[in-house]
BADOMAR-20425 format. One line per 8 residues: number of its first residue (from 0); for each residue x, y, z of C-alpha. Coordinates in Angstrom, 1 decimal, always signed. Each point is the difference from the previous one (the first is absolute). Last residue first. Layout:
<nodes>
NUM) X,Y,Z  ...;
</nodes>
This chain:
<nodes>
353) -13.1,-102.4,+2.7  -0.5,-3.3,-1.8  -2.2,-1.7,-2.7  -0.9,+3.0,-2.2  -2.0,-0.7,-3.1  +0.4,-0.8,-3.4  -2.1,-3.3,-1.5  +0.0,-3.3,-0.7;
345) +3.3,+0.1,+2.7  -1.6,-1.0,+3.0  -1.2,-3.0,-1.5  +4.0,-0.6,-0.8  +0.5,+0.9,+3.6  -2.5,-2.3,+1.8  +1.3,-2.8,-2.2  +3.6,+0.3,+0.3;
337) +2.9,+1.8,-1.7  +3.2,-1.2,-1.5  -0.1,+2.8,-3.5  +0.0,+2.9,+1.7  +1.6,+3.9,-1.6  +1.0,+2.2,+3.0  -0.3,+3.7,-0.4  +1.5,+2.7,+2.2;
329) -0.4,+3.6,+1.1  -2.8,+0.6,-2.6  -1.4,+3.4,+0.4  +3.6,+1.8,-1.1  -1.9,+3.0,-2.1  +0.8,+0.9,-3.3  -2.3,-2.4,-1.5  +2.1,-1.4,-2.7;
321) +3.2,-0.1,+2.3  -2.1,-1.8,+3.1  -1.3,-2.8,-3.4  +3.7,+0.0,-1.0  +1.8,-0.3,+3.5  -3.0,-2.4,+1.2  +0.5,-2.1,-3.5  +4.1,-0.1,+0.8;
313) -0.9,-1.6,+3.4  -2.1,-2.6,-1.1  +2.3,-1.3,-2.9  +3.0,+0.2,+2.9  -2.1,-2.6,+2.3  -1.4,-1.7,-2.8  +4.0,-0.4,-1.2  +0.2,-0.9,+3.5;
305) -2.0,-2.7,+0.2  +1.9,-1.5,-3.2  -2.1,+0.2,-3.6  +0.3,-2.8,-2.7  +2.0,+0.3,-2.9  -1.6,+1.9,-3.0  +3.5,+1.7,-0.8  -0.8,+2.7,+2.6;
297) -1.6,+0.5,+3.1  +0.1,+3.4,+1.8  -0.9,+2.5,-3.0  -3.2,-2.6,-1.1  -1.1,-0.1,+3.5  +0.5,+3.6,+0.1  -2.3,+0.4,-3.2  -2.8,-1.8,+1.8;
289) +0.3,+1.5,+3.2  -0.3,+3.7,-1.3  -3.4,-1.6,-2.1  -0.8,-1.3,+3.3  -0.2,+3.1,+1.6  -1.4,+1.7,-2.8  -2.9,-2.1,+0.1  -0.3,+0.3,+4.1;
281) -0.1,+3.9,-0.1  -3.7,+0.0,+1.3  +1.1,-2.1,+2.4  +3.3,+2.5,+1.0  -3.0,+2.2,+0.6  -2.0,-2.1,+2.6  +2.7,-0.4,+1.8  +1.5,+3.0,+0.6;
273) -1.7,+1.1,+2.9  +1.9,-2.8,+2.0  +3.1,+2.1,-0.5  +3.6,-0.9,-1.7  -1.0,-3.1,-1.9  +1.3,-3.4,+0.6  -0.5,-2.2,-2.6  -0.7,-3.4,-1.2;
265) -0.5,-1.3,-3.2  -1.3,-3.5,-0.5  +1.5,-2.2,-2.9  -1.2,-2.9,-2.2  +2.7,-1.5,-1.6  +0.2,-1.4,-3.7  -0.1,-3.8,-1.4  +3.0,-1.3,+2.1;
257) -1.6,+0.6,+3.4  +2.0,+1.4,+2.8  +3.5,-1.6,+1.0  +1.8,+2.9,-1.3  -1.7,+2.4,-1.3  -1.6,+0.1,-3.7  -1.1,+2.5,-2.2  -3.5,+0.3,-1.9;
249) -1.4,+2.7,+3.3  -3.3,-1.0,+0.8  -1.5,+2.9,+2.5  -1.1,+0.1,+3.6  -2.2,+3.1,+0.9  +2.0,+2.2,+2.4  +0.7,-0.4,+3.5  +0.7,+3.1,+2.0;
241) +1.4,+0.2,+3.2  +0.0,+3.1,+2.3  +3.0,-0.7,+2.5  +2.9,-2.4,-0.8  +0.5,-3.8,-1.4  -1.4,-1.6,+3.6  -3.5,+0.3,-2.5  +1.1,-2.5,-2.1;
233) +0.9,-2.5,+2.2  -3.8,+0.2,+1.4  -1.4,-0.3,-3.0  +1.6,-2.8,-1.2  +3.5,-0.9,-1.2  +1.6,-3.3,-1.2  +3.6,+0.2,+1.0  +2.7,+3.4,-0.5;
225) -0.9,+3.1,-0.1  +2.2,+2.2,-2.4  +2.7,+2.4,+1.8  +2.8,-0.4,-2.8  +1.9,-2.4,+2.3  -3.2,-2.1,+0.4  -2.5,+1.2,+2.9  -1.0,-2.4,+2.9;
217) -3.9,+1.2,+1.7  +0.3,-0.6,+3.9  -1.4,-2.9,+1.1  -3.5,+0.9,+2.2  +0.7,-1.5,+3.2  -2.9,-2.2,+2.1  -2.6,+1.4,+2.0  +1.3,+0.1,+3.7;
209) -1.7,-2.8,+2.1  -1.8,+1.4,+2.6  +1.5,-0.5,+3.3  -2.3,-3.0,+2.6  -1.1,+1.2,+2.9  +1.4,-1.5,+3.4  -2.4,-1.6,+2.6  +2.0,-0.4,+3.6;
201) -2.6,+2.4,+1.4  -2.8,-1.1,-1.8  +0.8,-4.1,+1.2  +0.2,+1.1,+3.5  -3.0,+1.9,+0.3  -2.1,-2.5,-1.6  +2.2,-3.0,+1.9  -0.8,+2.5,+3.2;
193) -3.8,-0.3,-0.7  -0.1,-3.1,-0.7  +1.0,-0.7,+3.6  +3.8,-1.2,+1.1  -0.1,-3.1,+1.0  +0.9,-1.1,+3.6  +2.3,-3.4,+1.1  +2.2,+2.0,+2.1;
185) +2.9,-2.1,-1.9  -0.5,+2.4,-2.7  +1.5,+3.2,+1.4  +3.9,-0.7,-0.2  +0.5,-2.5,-2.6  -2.8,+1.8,-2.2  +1.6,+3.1,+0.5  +3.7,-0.8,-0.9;
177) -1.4,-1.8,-3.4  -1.4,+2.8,-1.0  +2.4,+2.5,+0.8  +2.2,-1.8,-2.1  -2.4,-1.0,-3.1  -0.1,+4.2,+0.0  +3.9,+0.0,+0.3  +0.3,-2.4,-3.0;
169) -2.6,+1.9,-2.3  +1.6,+3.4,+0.8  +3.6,-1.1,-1.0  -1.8,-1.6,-3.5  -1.7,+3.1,-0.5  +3.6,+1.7,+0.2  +1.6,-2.3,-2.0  -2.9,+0.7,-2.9;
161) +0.2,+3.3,+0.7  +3.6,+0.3,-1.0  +0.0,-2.7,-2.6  -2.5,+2.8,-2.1  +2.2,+2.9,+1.2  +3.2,-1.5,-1.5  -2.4,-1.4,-3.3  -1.3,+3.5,-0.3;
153) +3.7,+1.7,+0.0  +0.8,-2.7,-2.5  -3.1,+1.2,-2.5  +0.8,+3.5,+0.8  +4.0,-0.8,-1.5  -1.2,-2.0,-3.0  -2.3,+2.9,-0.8  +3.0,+2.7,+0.1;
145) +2.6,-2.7,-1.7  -3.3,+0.0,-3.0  +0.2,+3.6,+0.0  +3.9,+0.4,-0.2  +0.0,-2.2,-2.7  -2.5,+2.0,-2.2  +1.2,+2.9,+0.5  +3.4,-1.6,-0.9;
137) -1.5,-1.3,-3.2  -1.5,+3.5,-0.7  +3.2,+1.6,+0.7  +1.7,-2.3,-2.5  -3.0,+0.3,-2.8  +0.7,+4.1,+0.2  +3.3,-0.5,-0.5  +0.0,-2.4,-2.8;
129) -2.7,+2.6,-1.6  +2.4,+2.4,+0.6  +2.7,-1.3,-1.3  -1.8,-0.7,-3.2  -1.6,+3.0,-0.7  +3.4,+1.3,-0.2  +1.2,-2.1,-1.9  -2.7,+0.7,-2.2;
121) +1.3,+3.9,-0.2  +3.6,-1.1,-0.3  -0.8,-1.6,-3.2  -2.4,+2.6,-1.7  +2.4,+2.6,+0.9  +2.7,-2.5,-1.5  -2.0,-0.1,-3.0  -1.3,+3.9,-0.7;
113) +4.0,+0.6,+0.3  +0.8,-2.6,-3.1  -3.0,+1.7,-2.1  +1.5,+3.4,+0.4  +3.1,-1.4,-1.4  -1.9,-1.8,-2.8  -1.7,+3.7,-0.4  +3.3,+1.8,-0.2;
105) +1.2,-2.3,-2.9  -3.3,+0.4,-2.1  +0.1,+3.6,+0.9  +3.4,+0.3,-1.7  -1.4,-2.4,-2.8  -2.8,+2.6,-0.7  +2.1,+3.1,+0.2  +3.0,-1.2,-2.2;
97) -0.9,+2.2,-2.9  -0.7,+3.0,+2.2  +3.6,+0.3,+0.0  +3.2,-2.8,+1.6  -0.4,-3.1,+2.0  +2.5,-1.7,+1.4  +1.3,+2.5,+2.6  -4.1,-0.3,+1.4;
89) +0.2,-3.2,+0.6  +2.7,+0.4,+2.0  -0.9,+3.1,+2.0  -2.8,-2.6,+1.0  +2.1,-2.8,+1.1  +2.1,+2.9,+2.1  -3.1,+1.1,+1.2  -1.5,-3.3,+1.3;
81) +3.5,-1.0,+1.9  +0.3,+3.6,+1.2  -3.4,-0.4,+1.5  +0.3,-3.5,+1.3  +3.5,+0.6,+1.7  -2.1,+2.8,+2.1  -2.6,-2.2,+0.8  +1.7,-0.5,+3.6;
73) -1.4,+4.0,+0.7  -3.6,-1.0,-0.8  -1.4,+2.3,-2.5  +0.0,-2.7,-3.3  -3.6,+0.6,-1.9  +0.2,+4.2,+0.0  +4.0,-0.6,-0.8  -0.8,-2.8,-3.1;
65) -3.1,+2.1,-1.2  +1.2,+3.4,-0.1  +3.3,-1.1,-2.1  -2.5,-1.8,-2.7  -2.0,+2.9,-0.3  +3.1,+2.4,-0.3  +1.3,-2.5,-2.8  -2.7,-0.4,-2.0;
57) -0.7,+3.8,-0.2  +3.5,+0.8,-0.9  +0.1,-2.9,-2.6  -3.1,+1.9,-1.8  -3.9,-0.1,+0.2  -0.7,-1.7,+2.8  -3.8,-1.2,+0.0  +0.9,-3.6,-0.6;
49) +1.9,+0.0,+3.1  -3.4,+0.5,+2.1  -1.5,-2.9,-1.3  +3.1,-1.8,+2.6  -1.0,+1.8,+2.8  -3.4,-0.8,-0.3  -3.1,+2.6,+0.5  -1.9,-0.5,-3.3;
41) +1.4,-3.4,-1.0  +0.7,-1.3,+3.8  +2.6,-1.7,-0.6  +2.7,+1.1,+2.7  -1.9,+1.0,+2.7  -2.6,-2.5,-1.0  +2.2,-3.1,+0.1  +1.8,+1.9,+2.9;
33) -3.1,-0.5,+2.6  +1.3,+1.4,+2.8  -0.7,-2.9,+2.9  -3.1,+0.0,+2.2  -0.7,-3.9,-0.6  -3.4,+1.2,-2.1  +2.7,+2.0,-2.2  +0.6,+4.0,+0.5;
25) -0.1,+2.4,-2.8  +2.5,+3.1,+1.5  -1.7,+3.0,+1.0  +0.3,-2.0,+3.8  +3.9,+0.9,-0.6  -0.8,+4.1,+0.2  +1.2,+1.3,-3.1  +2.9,+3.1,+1.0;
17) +2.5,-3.3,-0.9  -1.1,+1.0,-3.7  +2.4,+2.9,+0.2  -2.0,+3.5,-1.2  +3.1,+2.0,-1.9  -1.7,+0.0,-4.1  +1.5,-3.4,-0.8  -1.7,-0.8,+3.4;
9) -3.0,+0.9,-1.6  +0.7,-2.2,-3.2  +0.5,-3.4,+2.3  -3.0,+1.1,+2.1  -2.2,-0.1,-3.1  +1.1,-3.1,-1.1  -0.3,-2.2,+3.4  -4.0,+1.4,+0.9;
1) +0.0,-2.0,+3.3  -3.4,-1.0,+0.3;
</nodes>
């Protein structure tokens, strides 16, 4: 973790706190700095850290470090001198050791103001790029289904295509027919069975095999949850080396599920098939991880979306692949719409898909 109070007082000693690497920094599951802790914290917070300075000169170095270590960007200039003017401010108003506590009152409502709009501009963030990320999908998705319409013309064309060309043959062959009877059957001869036999082999055509029928491809919501009642099969078109876990009663609701709870069926995809039987092993903790993400993802008791499953699965893979120290789970889908074969499937873990 980024230790905030120590590096304000080493760069009081000439170390800058932009020598920190930014992955030092506490990260949220979304990947974003996590500036409730960076200023909070109450052993490594900026904001604990102020309680430490002893004297106006202190206060006001620490302060100073703060604004121009947060605010590097050349168009955050106006922000600086904004921020340092408010802070030589307070400071003019106060006077002696006296005024200590309501000077670090002041800066602290200031530093307050700056954890905010980090805060803000950091779920904006998020934001976008889910948007983003749920437009590409829907033009994926678009540009899939124009790709299947397309084949399924071009079959059509080819189908018509033989079909005129059978009918071509058929007329020529009725044709021929006609011309030889009209020409050698006045003679008043047969031909011998033997001739029909040959005949009838020659002009014999096999019938094609009909072609096993389509598999539909599997439909994903924006946030990449499967979409329709899925079964085994569906399931394992998610990826290489699935895993389905033991299914679980989760109290929440989804959205057009049952009202009295939900049972759910995790499903993931693990990075080697020789992982399996371990990330069995780890099934409790699993769905202890899936638990309190379900809890994170839906709030105010309303019932849960597809993809706040969608999210609630991915933040338990980040917490169960941080908690191991190793990424074995590549993804994890939590089921509610399944079938027979897959719910039986799912009384215990195994590994449905390679």
């Amino acid at each position: 973790m980024y230790h905030v109070c120590n590096d304000l007082f080493a760069h009081l000693s000439g170390t800058r706190m932009s020598d920190v690497k930014k992955p030092d920094w506490p990260q949220t599951p979304d990947g974003t700095i996590d500036w409730e802790t960076v200023f909070e914290h109450p052993e490594t917070g900026i904001i604990p850290a102020l309680s430490h300075a002893g004297n106006k000169q202190i206060l006001h170095k620490i302060t100073v470090t703060v604004i121009q270590q947060l605010f590097t960007r050349k168009n955050d200039e106006i922000q600086v001198q904004r921020f340092l003017k408010e802070l030589d401010s307070i400071l003019g108003e106060t006077e002696g050791l006296e005024d200590l506590p309501k000077m670090q009152e002041s800066i602290i409502n200031l530093l307050r103001r700056i954890k905010d709009g980090r805060i803000e501009k950091a779920a904006a963030y998020i934001a976008e790029k889910k948007k983003e990320a749920a437009e590409d999908a829907k033009n994926k998705r678009k540009k899939k289904r124009n790709e299947k319409q397309r084949r399924e013309g071009e079959a059509g064309k080819n189908s018509a295509t033989i079909l005129a060309l059978g009918g071509v043959a058929l007329f020529v062959v009725v044709i021929a027919a006609l011309a030889m009877f009209f020409l050698f059957g006045s003679d008043g001869e047969e031909p011998s069975d033997a001739q029909n036999g040959t005949d009838q082999e020659q002009t014999a055509t096999p019938l094609a095999e009909p072609e096993p029928p389509k598999r539909p491809q599997l439909e994903l919501s924006d946030e990449g949850y499967p979409l329709g009642r899925l079964g085994i099969e569906e399931v394992a078109e998610l990826g290489t080396n699935v895993v389905v876990l033991e299914t679980f009663f989760w109290s929440g609701q989804v959205e057009g599920g049952n009202a009295q709870g939900t049972i759910l069926i995790p499903v993931l995809i693990i990075k080697d098939f020789g992982l399996a039987s371990r990330i069995c092993d780890y099934g409790p903790n699993l769905i202890d991880a899936i638990n309190l993400a379900l809890g994170r993802s839906v709030s105010g008791g309303g019932r849960a979306s597809l993809d706040d499953l969608r999210n609630a699965g991915q933040s338990a893979m980040q917490m169960v692949n941080k908690r191991l120290g190793k990424t074995w789970i590549k993804d994890l889908y939590l089921l509610f719409d399944v079938d027979r074969k897959l719910q039986a499937a799912a009384k215990k873990c195994q590994i449905v898909g390679q």
